[in-house]
Phi, psi and omega in degrees: 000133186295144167318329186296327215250297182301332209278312166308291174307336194274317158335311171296285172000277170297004162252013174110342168306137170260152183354299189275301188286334178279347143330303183287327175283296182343277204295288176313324148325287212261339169281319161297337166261014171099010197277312184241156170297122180337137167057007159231201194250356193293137177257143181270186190281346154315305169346300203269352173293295175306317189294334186238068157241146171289187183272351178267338175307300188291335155328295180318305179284357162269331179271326150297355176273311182293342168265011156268343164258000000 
């Protein structure tokens, strides 16, 4: 399971989801925002980028996204 994807689902987890739904938002979630390949579990290379930033790098990075718009 891609790094992006496991990180998510555990996340899901700890808010009280059980297992098999937070797979499924997790995986949807993350094929709609380009993080996985459309109709898998494959991560595209954002994916793999993002899956191996810690959580203050992606931080970083969203927040700098939100100050170019």
């Amino acid at each position: 399971m891609p790094k992006i994807l496991d990180r998510l689902v555990n996340q899901l987890e700890a808010k009280g989801k059980p297992k098999g739904q937070a797979f499924a938002i997790a995986t949807s979630a993350l094929q709609k925002s380009g993080n996985l390949k459309p109709g898998t579990q494959k991560p595209t290379v954002k994916g793999v980028v993002r899956g191996d930033m810690t959580p203050e790098a992606r931080e970083k990075s969203r927040e700098a996204k939100a100050r170019r718009k």
